[in-house]
Backbone bond lengths (Angstrom), bond angles and torsions (degrees), N, CA, C in turn:
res aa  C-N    CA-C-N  psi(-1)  N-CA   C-N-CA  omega(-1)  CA-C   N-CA-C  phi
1 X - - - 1.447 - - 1.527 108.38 -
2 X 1.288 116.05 119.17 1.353 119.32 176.52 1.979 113.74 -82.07
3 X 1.095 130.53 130.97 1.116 146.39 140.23 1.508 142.70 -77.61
4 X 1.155 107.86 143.55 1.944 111.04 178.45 1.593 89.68 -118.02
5 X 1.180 126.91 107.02 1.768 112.26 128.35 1.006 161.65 -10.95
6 X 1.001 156.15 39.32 1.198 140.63 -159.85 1.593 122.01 -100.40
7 X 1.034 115.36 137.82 1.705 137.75 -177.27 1.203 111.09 -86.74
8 X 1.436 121.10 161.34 1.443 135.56 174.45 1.149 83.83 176.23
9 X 1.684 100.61 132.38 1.474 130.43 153.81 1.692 113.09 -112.75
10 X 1.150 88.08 154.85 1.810 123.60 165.25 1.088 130.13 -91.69
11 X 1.399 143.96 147.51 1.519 129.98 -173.73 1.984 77.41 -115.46
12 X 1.338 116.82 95.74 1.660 102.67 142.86 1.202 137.70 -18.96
13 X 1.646 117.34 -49.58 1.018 126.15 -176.32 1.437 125.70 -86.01
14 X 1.393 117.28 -2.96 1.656 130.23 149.79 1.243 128.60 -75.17
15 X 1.593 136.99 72.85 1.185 126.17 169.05 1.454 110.00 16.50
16 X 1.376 136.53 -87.73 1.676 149.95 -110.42 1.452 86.46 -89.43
17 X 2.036 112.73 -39.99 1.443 101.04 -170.56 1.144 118.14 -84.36
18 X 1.394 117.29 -41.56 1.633 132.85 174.71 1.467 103.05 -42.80
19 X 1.277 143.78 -25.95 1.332 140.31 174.14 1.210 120.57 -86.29
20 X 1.917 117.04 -43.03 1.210 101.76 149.65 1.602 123.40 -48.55
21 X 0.971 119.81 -82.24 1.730 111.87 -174.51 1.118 102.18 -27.38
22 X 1.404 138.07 -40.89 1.187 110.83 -163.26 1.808 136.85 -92.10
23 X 1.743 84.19 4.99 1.508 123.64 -160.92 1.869 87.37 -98.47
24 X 1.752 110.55 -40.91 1.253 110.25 -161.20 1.663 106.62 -71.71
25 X 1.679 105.07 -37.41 1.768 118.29 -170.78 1.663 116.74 -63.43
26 X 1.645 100.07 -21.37 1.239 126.86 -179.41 1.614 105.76 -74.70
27 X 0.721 119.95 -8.92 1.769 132.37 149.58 1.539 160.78 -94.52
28 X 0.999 79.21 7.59 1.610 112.37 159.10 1.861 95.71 91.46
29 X 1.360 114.05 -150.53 1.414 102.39 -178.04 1.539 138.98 -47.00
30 X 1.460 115.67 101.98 1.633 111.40 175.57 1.472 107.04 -10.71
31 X 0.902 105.12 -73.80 1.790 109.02 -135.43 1.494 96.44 -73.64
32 X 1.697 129.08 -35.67 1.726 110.81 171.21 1.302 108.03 -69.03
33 X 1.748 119.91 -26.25 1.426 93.24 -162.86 1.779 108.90 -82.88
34 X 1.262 109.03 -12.81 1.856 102.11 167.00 1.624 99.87 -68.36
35 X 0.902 108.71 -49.70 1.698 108.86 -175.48 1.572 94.96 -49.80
36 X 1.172 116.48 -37.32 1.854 96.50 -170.67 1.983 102.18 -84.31
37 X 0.667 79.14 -44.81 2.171 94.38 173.71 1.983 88.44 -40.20
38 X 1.108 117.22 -63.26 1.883 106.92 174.60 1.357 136.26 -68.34
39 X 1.571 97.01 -30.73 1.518 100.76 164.67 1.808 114.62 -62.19
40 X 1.541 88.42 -55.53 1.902 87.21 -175.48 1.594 96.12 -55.57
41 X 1.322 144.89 -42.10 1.571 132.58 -168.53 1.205 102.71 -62.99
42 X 1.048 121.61 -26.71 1.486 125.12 -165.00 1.753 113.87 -87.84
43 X 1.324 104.04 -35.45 1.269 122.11 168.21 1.684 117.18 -63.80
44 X 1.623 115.36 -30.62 1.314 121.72 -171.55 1.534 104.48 91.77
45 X 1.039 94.88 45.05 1.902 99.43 161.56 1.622 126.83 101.14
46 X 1.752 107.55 -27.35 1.320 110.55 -165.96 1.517 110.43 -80.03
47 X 1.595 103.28 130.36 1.563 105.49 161.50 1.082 128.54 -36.29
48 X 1.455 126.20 135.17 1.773 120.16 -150.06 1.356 92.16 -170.79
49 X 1.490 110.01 108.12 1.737 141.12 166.01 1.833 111.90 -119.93
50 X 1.763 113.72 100.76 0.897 107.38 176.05 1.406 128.52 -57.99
51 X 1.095 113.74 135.32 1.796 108.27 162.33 1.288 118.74 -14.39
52 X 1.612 113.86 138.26 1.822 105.86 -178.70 1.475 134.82 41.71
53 X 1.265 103.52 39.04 1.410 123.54 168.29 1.612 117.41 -115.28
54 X 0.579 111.62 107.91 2.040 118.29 -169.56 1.507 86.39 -80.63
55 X 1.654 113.34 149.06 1.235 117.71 147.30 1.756 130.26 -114.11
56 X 1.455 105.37 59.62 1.466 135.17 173.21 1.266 99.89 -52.12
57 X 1.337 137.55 126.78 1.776 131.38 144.49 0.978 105.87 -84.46
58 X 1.692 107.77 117.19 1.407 118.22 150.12 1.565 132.80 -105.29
59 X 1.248 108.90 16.99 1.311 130.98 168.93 2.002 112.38 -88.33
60 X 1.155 106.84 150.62 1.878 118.74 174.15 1.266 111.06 -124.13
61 X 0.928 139.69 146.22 1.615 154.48 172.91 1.680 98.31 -87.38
């Protein structure tokens, strides 16, 4: 299975971002929940949790 990466940082030290991240970790795995943030855009707005996807955080601030 091939993969692309992609990165995004936060400045901690900006209020506006430090809350995002901390709003984002509060959702269980990074990387599906941006993946779900494009599907719903992509969809035209609707909240959208695939089948058999838990939203466990296993990430810490």
């Amino acid at each position: 299975m091939k993969r692309i990466p992609k990165g995004v940082s936060f400045n901690i030290d900006d209020p506006f971002e430090s809350k995002l991240l901390e709003f984002a970790l509060e959702h269980g795995t990074f990387s599906k929940y941006v993946k779900r943030l494009i599907q719903r855009d992509m969809e035209g707005g609707k909240e959208t949790v695939p089948k058999g996807y838990a939203t466990t955080t296993i990430w810490t601030v």
